[in-house]
N, C-alpha and C positions, 0 to 999 in steps of 0.2 A: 433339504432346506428350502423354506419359501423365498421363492425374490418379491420383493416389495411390489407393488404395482404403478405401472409407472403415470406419471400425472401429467394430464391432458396438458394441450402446447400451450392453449392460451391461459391455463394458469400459471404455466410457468412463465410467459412473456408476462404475464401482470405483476408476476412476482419480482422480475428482473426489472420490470417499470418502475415498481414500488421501490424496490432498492435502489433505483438509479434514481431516482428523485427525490427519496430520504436524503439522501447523500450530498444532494445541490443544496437540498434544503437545510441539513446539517451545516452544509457551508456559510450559506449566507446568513441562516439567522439563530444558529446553533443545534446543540441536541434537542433543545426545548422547542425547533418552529412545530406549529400550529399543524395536525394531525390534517384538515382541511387543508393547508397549502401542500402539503406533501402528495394525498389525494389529486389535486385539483393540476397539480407539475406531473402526474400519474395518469392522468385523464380517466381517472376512476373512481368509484364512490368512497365515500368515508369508511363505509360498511366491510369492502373489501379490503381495505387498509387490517380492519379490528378481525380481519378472519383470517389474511396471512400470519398477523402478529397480533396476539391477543391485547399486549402490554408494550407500550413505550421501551423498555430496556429489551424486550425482543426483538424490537426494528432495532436497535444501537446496536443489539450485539452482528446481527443478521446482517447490517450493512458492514459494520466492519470487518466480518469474513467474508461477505461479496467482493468486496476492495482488495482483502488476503490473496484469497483465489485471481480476482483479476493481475496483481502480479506475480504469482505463478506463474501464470501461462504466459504473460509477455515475456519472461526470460527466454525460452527457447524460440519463442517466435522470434526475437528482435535477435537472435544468437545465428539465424537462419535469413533475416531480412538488409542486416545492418551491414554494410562493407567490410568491418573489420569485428573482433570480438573487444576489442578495448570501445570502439562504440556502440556495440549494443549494449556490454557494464553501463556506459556513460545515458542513454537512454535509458535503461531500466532505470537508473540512480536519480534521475529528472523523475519517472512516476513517484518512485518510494520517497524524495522529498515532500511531494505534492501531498502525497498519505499522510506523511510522518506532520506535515505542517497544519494539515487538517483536522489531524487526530489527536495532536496531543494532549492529554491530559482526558482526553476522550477514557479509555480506561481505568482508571481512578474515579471516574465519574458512577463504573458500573460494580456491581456484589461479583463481578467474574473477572475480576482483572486481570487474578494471577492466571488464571485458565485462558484468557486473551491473549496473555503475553508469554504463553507456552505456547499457544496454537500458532500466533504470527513467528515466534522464533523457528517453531518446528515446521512452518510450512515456507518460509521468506529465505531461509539460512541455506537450505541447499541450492536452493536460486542462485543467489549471489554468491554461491561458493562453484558452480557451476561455470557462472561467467565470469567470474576470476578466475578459477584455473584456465578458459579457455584465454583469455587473455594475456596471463602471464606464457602459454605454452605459444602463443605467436609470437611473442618476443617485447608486446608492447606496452606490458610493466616490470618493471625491476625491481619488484620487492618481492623476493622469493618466500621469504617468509609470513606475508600479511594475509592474515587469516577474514575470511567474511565477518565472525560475531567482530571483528575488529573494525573492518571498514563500516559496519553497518552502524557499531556502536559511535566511532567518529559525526558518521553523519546523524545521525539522530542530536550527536550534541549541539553539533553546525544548525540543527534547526530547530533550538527550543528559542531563541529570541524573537523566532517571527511573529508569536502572537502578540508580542508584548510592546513592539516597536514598529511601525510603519514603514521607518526608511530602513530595516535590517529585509534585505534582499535574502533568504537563505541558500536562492537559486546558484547566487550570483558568488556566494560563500562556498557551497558545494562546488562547485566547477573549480574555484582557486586549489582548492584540497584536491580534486580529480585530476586533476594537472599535475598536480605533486605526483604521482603515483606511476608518470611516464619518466622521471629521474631518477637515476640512482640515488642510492641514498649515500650522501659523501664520506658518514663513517662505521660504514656496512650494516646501521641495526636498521 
């Protein structure tokens, strides 16, 4: 079996450029900013923007498993860096609002959505199910039975108001809900 060949360092930093400045630039001025501001926050030609990603919805998709991937890996790092494992959950759950507020509706926007929102379940789910168990097995949630697609599906709901509302904090919504989750629940469900 062939292994692929692997690609030289500085296209991959240009790519990981590309993607981290699609990304800003998705933020501030949506899916739509200007192929040239993305470039230009990339410190690279137009040219190599059109040869990473032939087409617009190849950057959308490309940045939003860049984002996938990067919280992957912050789970165990933050499972490894964080004092307790009830706050590295609590950290991971700060990036995946940050995503989730960024993105929404981002999906729906693209011809791959359902394959988007199989990739992010299949790649996001063991995460959070990871640092949930490690959390509940220190002692510092008491819901023995609250499942990841459950907490995740919670917060994603905690954070569909933010595009729509200015003073709806979703940060500040999420923490109220992640607080819950160090109390029993008073009538065992």
């Amino acid at each position: 079996m062939e292994t692929p060949p692997r690609r030289r360092a500085d296209v991959r930093r240009n790519e990981k450029a590309l993607l981290d400045a699609a990304a800003a630039a998705f933020v501030a001025s949506g899916i739509d900013a200007p192929v040239r501001d993305i470039a230009a926050r990339a410190r690279v030609g137009v040219g190599t923007v059109y040869r990473h990603f032939p087409s617009r919805a190849d950057l959308v998709v490309a940045v939003y498993r860049h984002q996938v991937e990067a919280l992957v890996q912050l789970g165990p790092q933050y499972l490894k860096s964080e004092p307790t494992p009830y706050a590295a959950l609590l950290r991971w759950v700060d990036g995946f609002v940050d995503f989730l507020v960024t993105k929404h509706g981002l999906p729906d926007a693209l011809s791959q959505r359902d394959a988007l929102h199989t990739y992010f379940l299949d790649e996001l789910l063991p995460v959070c199910a990871d640092l949930l168990a490690a959390a509940r097995a220190s002692g510092e949630i008491n819901w023995p039975d609250l499942e990841a697609l459950e907490l995740m599906r919670a917060i994603g709901n905690l954070c569909i108001g933010a595009n729509d509302d200015e003073r709806y904090d979703a940060r500040r919504t999420v923490a109220v809900f992640t607080a819950g989750l160090t109390r029993a629940a008073s009538d065992g469900t």
